[in-house]
C-alpha positions as CSV (number, residue, x, y, z in Angstrom):
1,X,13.7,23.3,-3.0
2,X,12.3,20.7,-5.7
3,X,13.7,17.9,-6.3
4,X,12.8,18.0,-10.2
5,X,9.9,15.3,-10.0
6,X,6.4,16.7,-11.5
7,X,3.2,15.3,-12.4
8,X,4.5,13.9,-15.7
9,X,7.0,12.1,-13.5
10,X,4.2,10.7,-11.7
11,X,2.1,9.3,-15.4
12,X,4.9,7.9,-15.7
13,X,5.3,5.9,-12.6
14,X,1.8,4.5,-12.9
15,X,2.0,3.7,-16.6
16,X,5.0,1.6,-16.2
17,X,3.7,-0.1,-12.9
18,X,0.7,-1.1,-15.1
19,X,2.4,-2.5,-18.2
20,X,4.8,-3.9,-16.1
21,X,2.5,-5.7,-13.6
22,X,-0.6,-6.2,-15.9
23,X,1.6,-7.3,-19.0
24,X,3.3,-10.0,-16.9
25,X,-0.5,-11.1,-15.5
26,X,-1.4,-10.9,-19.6
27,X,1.9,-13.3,-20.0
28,X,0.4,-15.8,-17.4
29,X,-3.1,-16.0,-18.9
30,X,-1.9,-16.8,-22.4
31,X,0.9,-19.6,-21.1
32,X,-0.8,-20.7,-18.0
33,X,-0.3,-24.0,-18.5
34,X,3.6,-24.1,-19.2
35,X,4.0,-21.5,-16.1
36,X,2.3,-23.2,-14.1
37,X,4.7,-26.8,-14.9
38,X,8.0,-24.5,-14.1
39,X,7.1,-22.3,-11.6
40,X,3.9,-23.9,-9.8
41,X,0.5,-22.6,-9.1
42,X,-0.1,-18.7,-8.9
43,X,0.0,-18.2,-5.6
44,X,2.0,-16.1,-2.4
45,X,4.9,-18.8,-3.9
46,X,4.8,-18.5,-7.5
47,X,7.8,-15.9,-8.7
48,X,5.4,-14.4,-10.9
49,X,3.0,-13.8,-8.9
50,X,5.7,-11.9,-6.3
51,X,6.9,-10.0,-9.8
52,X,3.4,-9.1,-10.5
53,X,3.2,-7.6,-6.9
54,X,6.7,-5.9,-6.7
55,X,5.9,-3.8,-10.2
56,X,5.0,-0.6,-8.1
57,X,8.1,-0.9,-6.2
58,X,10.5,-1.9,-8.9
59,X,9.5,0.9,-10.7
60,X,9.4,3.4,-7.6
61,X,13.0,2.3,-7.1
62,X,14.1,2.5,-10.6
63,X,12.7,5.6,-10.9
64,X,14.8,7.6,-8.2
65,X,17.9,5.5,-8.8
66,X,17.7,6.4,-12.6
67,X,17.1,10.2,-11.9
68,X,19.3,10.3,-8.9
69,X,22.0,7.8,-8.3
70,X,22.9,5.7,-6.0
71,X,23.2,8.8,-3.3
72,X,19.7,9.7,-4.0
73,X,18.6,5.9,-3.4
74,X,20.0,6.2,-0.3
75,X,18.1,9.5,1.0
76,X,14.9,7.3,-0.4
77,X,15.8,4.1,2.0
78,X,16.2,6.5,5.0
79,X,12.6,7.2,5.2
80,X,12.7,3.9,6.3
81,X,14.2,5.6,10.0
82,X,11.4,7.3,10.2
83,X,9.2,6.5,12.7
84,X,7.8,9.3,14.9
85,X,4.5,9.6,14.9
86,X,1.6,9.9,17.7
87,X,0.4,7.4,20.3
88,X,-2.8,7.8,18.8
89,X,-1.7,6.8,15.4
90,X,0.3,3.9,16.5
91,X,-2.4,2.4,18.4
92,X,-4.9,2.5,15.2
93,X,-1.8,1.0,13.7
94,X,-1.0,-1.8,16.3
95,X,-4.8,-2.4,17.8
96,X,-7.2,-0.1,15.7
97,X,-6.6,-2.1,12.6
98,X,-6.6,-6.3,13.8
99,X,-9.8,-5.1,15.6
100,X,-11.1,-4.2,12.2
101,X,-10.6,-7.7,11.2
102,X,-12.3,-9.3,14.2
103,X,-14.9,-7.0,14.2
104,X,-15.6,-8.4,10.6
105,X,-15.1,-11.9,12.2
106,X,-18.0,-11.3,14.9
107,X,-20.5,-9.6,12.5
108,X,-20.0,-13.5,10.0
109,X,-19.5,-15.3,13.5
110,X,-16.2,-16.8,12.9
111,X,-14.9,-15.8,16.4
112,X,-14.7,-19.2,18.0
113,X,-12.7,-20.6,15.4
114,X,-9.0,-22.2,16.5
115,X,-6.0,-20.3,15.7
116,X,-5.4,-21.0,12.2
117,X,-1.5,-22.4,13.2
118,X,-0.9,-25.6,15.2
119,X,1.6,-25.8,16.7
120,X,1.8,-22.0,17.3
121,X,5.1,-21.9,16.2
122,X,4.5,-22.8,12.6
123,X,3.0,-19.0,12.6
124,X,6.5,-17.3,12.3
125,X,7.2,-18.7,8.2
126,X,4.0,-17.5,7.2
127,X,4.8,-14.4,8.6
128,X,7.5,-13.8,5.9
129,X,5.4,-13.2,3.2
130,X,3.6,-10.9,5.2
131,X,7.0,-8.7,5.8
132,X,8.4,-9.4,2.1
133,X,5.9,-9.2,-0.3
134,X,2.9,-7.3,-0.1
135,X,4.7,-4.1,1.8
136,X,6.8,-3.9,-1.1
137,X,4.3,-2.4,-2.8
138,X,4.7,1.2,-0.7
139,X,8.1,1.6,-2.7
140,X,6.2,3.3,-5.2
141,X,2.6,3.7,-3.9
142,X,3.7,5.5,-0.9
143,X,7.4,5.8,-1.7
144,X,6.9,8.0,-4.9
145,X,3.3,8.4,-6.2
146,X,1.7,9.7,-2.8
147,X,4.5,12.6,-2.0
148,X,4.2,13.5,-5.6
149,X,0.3,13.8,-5.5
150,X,0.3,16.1,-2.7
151,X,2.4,18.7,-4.4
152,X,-0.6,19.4,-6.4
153,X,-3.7,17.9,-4.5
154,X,-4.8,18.2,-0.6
155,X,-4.1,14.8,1.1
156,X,-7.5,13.8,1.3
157,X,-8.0,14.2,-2.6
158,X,-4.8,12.1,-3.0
159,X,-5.8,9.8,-0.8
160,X,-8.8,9.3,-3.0
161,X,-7.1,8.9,-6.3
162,X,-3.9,6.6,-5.0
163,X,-6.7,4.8,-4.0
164,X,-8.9,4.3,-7.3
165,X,-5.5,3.6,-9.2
166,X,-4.5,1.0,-6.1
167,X,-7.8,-0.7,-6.1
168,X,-7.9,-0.7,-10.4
169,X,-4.6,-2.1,-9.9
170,X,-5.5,-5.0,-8.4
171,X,-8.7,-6.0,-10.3
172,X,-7.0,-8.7,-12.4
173,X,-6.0,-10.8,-9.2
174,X,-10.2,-11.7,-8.8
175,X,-9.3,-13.3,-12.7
176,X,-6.8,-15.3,-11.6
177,X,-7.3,-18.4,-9.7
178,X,-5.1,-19.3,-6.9
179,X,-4.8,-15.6,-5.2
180,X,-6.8,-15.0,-2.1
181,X,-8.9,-12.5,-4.3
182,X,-10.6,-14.9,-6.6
183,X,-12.5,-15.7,-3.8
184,X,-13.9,-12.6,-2.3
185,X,-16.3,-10.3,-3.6
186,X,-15.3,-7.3,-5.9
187,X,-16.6,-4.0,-4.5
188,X,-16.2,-4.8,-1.1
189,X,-12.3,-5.1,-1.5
190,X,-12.4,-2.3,-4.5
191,X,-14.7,0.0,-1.8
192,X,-12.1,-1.0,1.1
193,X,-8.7,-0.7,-0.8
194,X,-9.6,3.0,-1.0
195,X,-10.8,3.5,2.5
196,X,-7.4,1.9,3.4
197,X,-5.9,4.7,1.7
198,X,-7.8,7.2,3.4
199,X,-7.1,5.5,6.9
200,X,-2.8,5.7,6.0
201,X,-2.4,9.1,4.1
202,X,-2.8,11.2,6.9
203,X,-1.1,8.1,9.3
204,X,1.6,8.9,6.5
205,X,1.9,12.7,7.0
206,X,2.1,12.4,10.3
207,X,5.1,10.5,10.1
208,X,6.9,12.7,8.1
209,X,6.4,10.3,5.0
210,X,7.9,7.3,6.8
211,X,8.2,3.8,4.8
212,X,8.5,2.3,7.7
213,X,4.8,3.0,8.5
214,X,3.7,2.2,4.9
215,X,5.6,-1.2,5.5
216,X,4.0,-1.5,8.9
217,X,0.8,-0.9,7.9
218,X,0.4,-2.8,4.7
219,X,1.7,-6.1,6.5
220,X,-1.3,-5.5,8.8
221,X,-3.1,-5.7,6.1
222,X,-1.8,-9.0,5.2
223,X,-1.2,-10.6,8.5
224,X,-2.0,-14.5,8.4
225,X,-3.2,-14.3,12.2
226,X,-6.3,-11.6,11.4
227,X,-9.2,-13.7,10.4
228,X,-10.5,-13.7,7.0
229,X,-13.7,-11.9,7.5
230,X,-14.0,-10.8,3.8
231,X,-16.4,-8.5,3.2
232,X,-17.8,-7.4,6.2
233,X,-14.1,-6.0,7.4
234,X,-13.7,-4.0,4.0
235,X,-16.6,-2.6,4.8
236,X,-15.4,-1.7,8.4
237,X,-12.5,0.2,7.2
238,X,-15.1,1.9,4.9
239,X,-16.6,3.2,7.7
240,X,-13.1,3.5,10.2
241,X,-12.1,5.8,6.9
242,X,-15.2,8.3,7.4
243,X,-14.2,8.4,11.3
244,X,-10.4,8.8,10.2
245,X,-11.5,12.2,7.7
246,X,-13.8,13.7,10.1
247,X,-11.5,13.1,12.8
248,X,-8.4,14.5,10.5
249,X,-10.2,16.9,8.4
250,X,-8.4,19.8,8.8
251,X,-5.1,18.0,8.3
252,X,-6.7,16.1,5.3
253,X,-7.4,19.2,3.4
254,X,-4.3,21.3,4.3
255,X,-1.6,20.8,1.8
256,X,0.7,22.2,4.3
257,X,0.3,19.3,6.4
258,X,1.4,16.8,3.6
259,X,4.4,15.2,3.4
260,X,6.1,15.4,-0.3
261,X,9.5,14.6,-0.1
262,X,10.5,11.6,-2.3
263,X,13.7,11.2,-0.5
264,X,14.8,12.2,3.4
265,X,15.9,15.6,4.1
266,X,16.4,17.3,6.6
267,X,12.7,18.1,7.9
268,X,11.4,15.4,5.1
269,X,8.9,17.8,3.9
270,X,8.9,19.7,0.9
271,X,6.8,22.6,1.2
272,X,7.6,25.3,-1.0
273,X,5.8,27.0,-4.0
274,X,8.0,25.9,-6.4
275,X,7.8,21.8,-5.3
276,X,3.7,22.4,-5.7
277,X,3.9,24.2,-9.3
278,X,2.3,22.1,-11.4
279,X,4.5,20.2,-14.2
């Protein structure tokens, strides 16, 4: 059973996150100044900034809502209850990736440096933005663009591409000042946004195309606690990525093994011919 989505579905959904997110960044360039005296700096705080970010999953939303109500907003949401996936997985998840980021650490020597929160406490609000802004994102990345690329491409190859468009996506945040990517180098981070894709895609199939893992992952990504070891640990999940596709290869090139259901049904995969025909 299809659910009527196809690859021009798809151009859409990355045309509109780019005019959407890029033409308010455009917006903020030519009226920095007067943006800047309402809504304050850019930055994790700045509403614009948090629009800019939320493009892929306003759109990801608006997209199923539009072509399938309120009912099929709901079947979206519940691959949010999704959550079964191997120990294995869950410990690259939960331990696999903050090692990443302290390897990175050790390799600049940054290990002995305090714990970036004193008291400790003070920890839990700058754990919000974590949670409620950056995973947001996986609305439409993982939410609607992966599952649709696998209905034509083997995992790995979607992987790639979801990748490229993530990493291109983000290239005008090192031309802004006050984002945390104005001050790192460019190829490490364009080089380890698509190793991060790598790493998730097949953590994604085998969670049946959870959110909730998307989420999960991507806020691990932005945890305040990691240390900032830019670019030695984008060049650690460069190489964690390698390890992931060897390790996964047979599941990385098997479109049978992808999950491509936009919304939860009741095995949350789609894989018949007709879901895979091309548009």
């Amino acid at each position: 059973m299809t659910d009527g989505l196809t690859l021009r579905s798809l151009w859409a959904f990355f045309v509109a996150t780019f005019a959407l997110s890029w033409g308010a960044g455009v917006l903020y360039m030519l009226f920095q100044e007067r943006l800047d005296a309402v809504f304050g700096p850019m930055g994790y705080t700045n509403p614009l900034f948090i629009f800019m970010v939320y493009a892929p999953g306003i759109v990801g939303v608006l997209m199923v809502w539009r072509r399938f109500g309120l009912a099929g907003l709901g079947a979206f949401l519940r691959r949010f209850a999704l959550a079964r996936m191997s120990l294995a997985w869950w410990l690259v998840l939960l331990i696999g990736m903050p090692a990443v980021f302290y390897g990175g650490a050790a390799i600049l020597g940054d290990l002995s440096q305090p714990f970036p929160f004193t008291p400790w406490y003070t920890v839990l609000p700058a754990l919000l933005p974590m949670l409620l802004i950056g995973p947001v994102e996986e609305l439409g990345w993982r939410g609607v663009a992966l599952p649709l690329l696998q209905r034509h491409l083997s995992p790995l190859w979607s992987a790639l591409l979801l990748g490229l468009v993530v990493a291109v996506w983000h290239t005008p945040s090192f031309l802004v000042s006050g984002t945390k990517q104005s001050a790192w180098d460019f190829w490490p981070f364009f080089v380890g946004i698509v190793a991060i894709s790598v790493i998730l895609t097949p953590m994604f199939n085998a969670a049946r195309g959870s959110l909730l893992v998307a989420f999960l992952f991507h806020a691990q990504m932005n945890n305040p606690v990691w240390p900032d070891a830019q670019p030695w640990d984008m060049w650690l999940f460069a190489a964690t990525a390698v390890v992931v596709a060897l390790v996964n290869r047979k599941a990385l090139l098997d479109r049978g093994a992808a999950a491509t259901a936009v919304m939860a049904t009741s095995d949350t995969r789609d894989r018949t011919a007709s879901a895979r025909r091309p548009a």
